[in-house]
N, C-alpha and C positions, 0 to 999 in steps of 0.2 A: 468659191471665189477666194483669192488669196491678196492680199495687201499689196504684193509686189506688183503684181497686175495692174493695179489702177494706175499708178503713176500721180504728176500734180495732177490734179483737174479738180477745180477749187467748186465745182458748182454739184461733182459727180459725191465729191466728201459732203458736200451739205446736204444733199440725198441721202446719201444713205448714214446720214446725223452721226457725223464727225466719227463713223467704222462703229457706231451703236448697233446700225443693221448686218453688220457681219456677225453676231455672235450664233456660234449652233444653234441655240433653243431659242426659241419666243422672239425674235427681232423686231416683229411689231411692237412687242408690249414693253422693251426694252428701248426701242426708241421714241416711245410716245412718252417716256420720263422726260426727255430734255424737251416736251411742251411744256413742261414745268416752270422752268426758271424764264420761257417765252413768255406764258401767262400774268407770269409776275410783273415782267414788263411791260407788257401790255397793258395791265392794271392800272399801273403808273400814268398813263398817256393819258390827255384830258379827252374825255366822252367823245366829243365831237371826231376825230383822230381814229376812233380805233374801228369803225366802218371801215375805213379808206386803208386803214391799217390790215384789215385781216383781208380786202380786195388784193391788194397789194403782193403777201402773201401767199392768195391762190394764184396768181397770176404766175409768180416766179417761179411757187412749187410746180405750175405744169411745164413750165419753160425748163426746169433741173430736171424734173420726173422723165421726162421725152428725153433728153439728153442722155440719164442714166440707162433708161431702159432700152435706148439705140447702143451706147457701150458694150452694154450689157447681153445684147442678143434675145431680151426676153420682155415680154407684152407686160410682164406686171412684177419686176423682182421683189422674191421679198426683202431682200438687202434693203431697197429703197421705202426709206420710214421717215422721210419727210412727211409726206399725204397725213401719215398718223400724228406727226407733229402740230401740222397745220388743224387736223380734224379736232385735236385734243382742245386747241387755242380756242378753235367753236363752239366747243361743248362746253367752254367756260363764259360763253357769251355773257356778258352784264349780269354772271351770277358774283353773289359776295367771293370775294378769294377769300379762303381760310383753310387749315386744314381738313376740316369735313369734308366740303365740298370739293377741294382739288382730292382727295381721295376718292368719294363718292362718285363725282364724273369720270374718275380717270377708270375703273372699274365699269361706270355704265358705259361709258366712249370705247373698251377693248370689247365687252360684250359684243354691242352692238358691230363692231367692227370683226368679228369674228362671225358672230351669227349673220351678219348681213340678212335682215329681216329684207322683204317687199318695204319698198322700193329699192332701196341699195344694194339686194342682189341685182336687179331688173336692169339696173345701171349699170356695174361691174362687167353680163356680160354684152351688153351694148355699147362701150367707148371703152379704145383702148388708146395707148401711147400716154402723154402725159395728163390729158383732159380726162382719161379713164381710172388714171390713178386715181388723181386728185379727186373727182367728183363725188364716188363713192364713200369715200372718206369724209367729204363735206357733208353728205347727208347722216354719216353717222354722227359726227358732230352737230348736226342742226335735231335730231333726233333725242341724243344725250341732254343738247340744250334746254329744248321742250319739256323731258323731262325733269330736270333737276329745278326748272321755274315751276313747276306742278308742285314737286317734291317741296319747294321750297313756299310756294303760295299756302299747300294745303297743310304746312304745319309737320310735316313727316321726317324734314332733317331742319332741326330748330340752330337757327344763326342766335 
Protein backbone atom coordinates (compact mmCIF):
# COMPACT_ATOMS: atom_id res chain seq x y z
CA UNK A 1 0.00 0.00 0.00
CA UNK A 2 1.25 3.44 -0.85
CA UNK A 3 0.42 6.72 0.93
CA UNK A 4 -0.93 8.23 -2.11
CA UNK A 5 -3.63 5.73 -2.18
CA UNK A 6 -5.30 6.55 0.73
CA UNK A 7 -6.28 9.97 0.13
CA UNK A 8 -8.13 12.10 3.41
CA UNK A 9 -10.02 9.68 5.19
CA UNK A 10 -9.54 10.71 8.58
CA UNK A 11 -10.97 7.39 10.35
CA UNK A 12 -8.87 5.01 7.53
CA UNK A 13 -5.43 7.13 9.17
CA UNK A 14 -6.67 6.36 12.69
CA UNK A 15 -6.50 2.65 11.63
CA UNK A 16 -3.94 2.27 10.46
CA UNK A 17 -2.33 4.85 13.59
CA UNK A 18 -1.49 7.83 11.97
CA UNK A 19 0.87 5.49 8.55
CA UNK A 20 2.58 3.58 11.92
CA UNK A 21 0.89 0.44 10.02
CA UNK A 22 2.49 1.01 6.87
CA UNK A 23 5.91 0.47 7.81
CA UNK A 24 7.70 -2.95 6.10
CA UNK A 25 8.53 -4.87 9.13
CA UNK A 26 6.61 -5.47 12.32
CA UNK A 27 3.36 -3.03 11.83
CA UNK A 28 1.71 -4.56 14.73
CA UNK A 29 4.42 -3.98 17.04
CA UNK A 30 5.18 -0.60 15.70
CA UNK A 31 1.73 0.62 16.07
CA UNK A 32 0.97 -0.82 19.41
CA UNK A 33 3.69 1.97 20.61
CA UNK A 34 1.20 4.84 20.10
CA UNK A 35 -1.06 2.67 22.87
CA UNK A 36 1.43 4.33 24.89
CA UNK A 37 0.88 7.92 25.07
CA UNK A 38 -3.28 6.40 24.85
CA UNK A 39 -2.48 4.77 28.20
CA UNK A 40 -1.12 7.62 29.68
CA UNK A 41 -4.18 9.36 29.20
CA UNK A 42 -6.26 7.14 30.09
CA UNK A 43 -4.49 7.00 33.33
CA UNK A 44 -5.25 10.52 33.92
CA UNK A 45 -9.23 9.87 33.58
CA UNK A 46 -10.89 9.44 37.14
CA UNK A 47 -11.61 5.46 37.63
CA UNK A 48 -15.13 5.62 37.11
CA UNK A 49 -14.44 6.94 33.23
CA UNK A 50 -12.23 4.61 31.95
CA UNK A 51 -14.79 1.50 31.58
CA UNK A 52 -16.92 3.54 29.47
CA UNK A 53 -13.73 4.90 28.08
CA UNK A 54 -12.21 1.73 26.77
CA UNK A 55 -16.12 0.57 25.67
CA UNK A 56 -16.11 3.56 23.75
CA UNK A 57 -12.87 2.74 22.07
CA UNK A 58 -13.90 -0.72 21.05
CA UNK A 59 -16.76 0.57 19.68
CA UNK A 60 -15.16 2.98 17.06
CA UNK A 61 -12.14 0.83 16.50
CA UNK A 62 -14.76 -1.73 15.00
CA UNK A 63 -16.57 1.16 13.25
CA UNK A 64 -12.72 2.48 11.53
CA UNK A 65 -11.43 -1.34 11.47
CA UNK A 66 -14.55 -2.36 8.91
CA UNK A 67 -14.25 0.78 7.18
CA UNK A 68 -10.36 0.24 6.61
CA UNK A 69 -10.62 -3.15 5.81
CA UNK A 70 -13.66 -2.51 3.22
CA UNK A 71 -11.03 0.24 1.60
CA UNK A 72 -8.61 -1.87 1.81
CA UNK A 73 -10.04 -5.12 0.10
CA UNK A 74 -8.78 -7.31 2.79
CA UNK A 75 -10.58 -9.34 5.90
CA UNK A 76 -7.87 -8.36 8.31
CA UNK A 77 -4.95 -5.76 6.98
CA UNK A 78 -2.04 -5.62 8.66
CA UNK A 79 -1.60 -2.00 8.01
CA UNK A 80 -4.73 -1.58 10.38
CA UNK A 81 -3.08 -1.37 13.98
CA UNK A 82 -5.62 0.38 15.74
CA UNK A 83 -7.25 -3.27 17.30
CA UNK A 84 -3.36 -3.44 18.59
CA UNK A 85 -3.74 -0.09 19.96
CA UNK A 86 -6.98 -0.46 21.51
CA UNK A 87 -5.69 -4.31 22.82
CA UNK A 88 -2.51 -2.51 24.28
CA UNK A 89 -4.97 0.10 26.34
CA UNK A 90 -6.40 -3.27 27.93
CA UNK A 91 -3.52 -4.95 28.76
CA UNK A 92 -2.93 -1.94 30.94
CA UNK A 93 -6.28 -2.29 32.54
CA UNK A 94 -5.94 -0.60 36.36
CA UNK A 95 -2.36 -1.88 36.42
CA UNK A 96 0.17 0.81 37.91
CA UNK A 97 1.39 2.86 34.84
CA UNK A 98 5.12 2.99 35.14
CA UNK A 99 7.92 2.07 33.04
CA UNK A 100 8.19 -1.63 34.02
CA UNK A 101 4.92 -2.34 33.37
CA UNK A 102 4.18 -0.38 30.13
CA UNK A 103 7.23 -2.46 29.02
CA UNK A 104 6.32 -5.59 30.44
CA UNK A 105 2.61 -5.60 29.06
CA UNK A 106 3.64 -4.14 25.94
CA UNK A 107 5.89 -7.30 25.38
CA UNK A 108 3.29 -9.67 27.00
CA UNK A 109 0.17 -7.86 24.83
CA UNK A 110 2.60 -8.49 21.25
CA UNK A 111 3.31 -12.06 22.48
CA UNK A 112 0.16 -12.97 22.89
CA UNK A 113 -1.05 -11.18 19.89
CA UNK A 114 1.19 -12.92 17.75
CA UNK A 115 0.95 -16.25 19.27
CA UNK A 116 -2.80 -15.90 19.41
CA UNK A 117 -3.10 -18.77 22.21
CA UNK A 118 -6.94 -20.60 22.33
CA UNK A 119 -9.15 -18.62 22.75
CA UNK A 120 -7.94 -15.78 20.41
CA UNK A 121 -7.03 -17.88 17.59
CA UNK A 122 -10.59 -19.54 17.88
CA UNK A 123 -11.93 -15.92 17.57
CA UNK A 124 -9.76 -14.58 14.81
CA UNK A 125 -10.91 -17.42 12.52
CA UNK A 126 -14.67 -16.96 13.45
CA UNK A 127 -15.41 -12.97 13.11
CA UNK A 128 -14.31 -11.07 10.45
CA UNK A 129 -14.73 -7.27 9.29
CA UNK A 130 -14.31 -4.83 11.99
CA UNK A 131 -15.80 -6.96 15.19
CA UNK A 132 -13.08 -9.65 13.99
CA UNK A 133 -10.28 -7.27 14.16
CA UNK A 134 -11.00 -5.85 17.17
CA UNK A 135 -12.11 -8.84 19.16
CA UNK A 136 -9.13 -10.93 19.01
CA UNK A 137 -7.07 -8.20 20.11
CA UNK A 138 -9.33 -7.53 23.13
CA UNK A 139 -8.70 -10.87 24.30
CA UNK A 140 -5.11 -10.41 24.01
CA UNK A 141 -5.37 -7.47 25.98
CA UNK A 142 -7.75 -8.98 28.50
CA UNK A 143 -5.29 -12.01 28.69
CA UNK A 144 -2.03 -9.65 29.10
CA UNK A 145 -4.29 -7.99 31.76
CA UNK A 146 -4.79 -11.14 33.78
CA UNK A 147 -1.51 -11.55 33.55
CA UNK A 148 0.40 -8.59 34.60
CA UNK A 149 -2.31 -8.47 37.99
CA UNK A 150 -0.81 -12.14 38.56
CA UNK A 151 2.64 -10.74 37.96
CA UNK A 152 1.88 -7.94 39.86
CA UNK A 153 -0.17 -9.73 43.08
CA UNK A 154 2.43 -12.46 43.34
CA UNK A 155 5.38 -10.11 43.78
CA UNK A 156 7.17 -11.06 40.21
CA UNK A 157 7.39 -7.45 38.74
CA UNK A 158 7.85 -5.38 42.11
CA UNK A 159 5.99 -1.65 41.69
Amino acid sequence: MQLRNIGFRPSLWIALGLGTGLVPRAPGTVGTLLGIPLVLLIDQSPANWKIPIWVALFVFGCIICQRASTWLGDRDPAAVVWDEIFGYCVAMAFVPVMPLTIVAAFVLFRLADIIKPWPISWIDRQFSGGIGIMLDDLLAGILTCFVMHALLYFGVLAI
